[in-house]
C-alpha angles and dihedrals in degrees: 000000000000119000128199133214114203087211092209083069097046089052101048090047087050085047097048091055097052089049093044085051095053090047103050086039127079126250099230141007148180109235111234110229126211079266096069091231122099113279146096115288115305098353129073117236125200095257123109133203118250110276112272103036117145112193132191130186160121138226143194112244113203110212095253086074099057117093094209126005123082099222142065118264143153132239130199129206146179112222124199134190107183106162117029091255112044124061120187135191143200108195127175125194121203103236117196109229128188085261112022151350118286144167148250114212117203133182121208143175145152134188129213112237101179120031113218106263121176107286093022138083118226114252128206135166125213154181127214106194111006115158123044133178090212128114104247113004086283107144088032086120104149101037126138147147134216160147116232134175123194124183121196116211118196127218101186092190105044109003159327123251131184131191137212144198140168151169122218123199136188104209090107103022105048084196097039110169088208108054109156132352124355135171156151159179134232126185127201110186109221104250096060107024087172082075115085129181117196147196136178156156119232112195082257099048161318116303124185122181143104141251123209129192119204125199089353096277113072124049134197128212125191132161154139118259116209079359080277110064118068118225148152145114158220136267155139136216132212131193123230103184 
């Protein structure tokens, strides 16, 4: 049996589902890193989420990510941005003990102290881990400090790119997971903005991967960490205001 395609048709249904995607989709988006907090993959950038923004979600942690444990594990965390320049985040990481499971709590935050004008790259400062109730700064494993810029350049036509670049120190955090130089890329085309791929360099090594958002509220993240190591995560997004 022979079949026919008026190729008119075809045309006007493939043209009907890239134009339903666009739609549905959002225009623009921060990608969400293993940290919790806005970013790349692993690194933090300059940008913020819009005021008002409440975020959920978990990710898989290869053990090449962990500063300290030999195994690979998960963690889970709830992201807030309640005033356009200050992001805060609650993350806990399943730790395996030698009787059950148990959990690391961290605090982070950053603050944007120059907002990205036309010639100029927006600027923000942060903390990963910065409170324990342990004698001695002893469970203080993901901490980390830092000052990082990020610039974003249009392409109307063909994408958006944005670039990053920051400096890690340890003069407050002794362990910190950022010490020197980091930085990193991402690029939107221009027909679906919600798709990132990144790229970066994380004081440790090279990571390559994506994030997507879909219908503006849930977000994938997958990429290769060391460009060996799969990891990524889960989460959604509501917006409060």
């Amino acid at each position: 049996m022979i079949f026919s395609v008026n190729p008119f048709i075809l045309l006007w249904n493939l043209r009907c589902k890239w134009i339903l995607l666009i739609t549905i989709l959002p225009l623009s988006s921060y990608s969400q890193t293993l940290t919790g907090m806005s970013g790349l993959l692993n690194i933090p950038s300059a940008d913020m989420y819009a005021d008002g923004t409440f975020i959920v979600g978990g990710n898989y942690l290869p053990q090449i990510n962990q500063p300290v444990f030999n195994y690979n594990t998960g963690n889970y965390f709830f992201n807030l941005t309640f005033l356009p320049f200050l992001e805060v985040a609650y993350k806990l990481t399943l730790i395996q003990t030698s009787e059950n499971m148990n959990q690391d709590r961290s605090a982070s935050f950053k603050a944007q102290l120059v907002k990205e004008k036309s010639f100029f790259p927006a600027v923000t400062i942060g903390v990963h881990d910065f409170h324990t109730t342990s004698v001695g700064n002893g469970n203080q494993f993901f901490e980390a400090n830092y000052l990082v810029a990020t610039k974003h350049i249009s392409f109307r036509k063909s994408a958006d790119i944005s670039l990053t670049i920051g400096y890690g120190t340890d003069i407050i955090m002794k362990k910190s997971r950022f010490i020197g130089l980091f930085g990193g890329f991402s690029f939107s085309p221009s027909y679906s903005k919600q798709l990132k791929i990144i790229g970066e360099y994380d004081c440790q090594g090279f990571n390559l991967g994506g994030s997507l958002l879909i219908l503006k509220h849930l977000n994938l993240l997958l990429f290769a960490q060391h460009l060996s190591y799969l990891a990524g995560g889960l989460s959604y997004r509501v917006y409060l205001k």
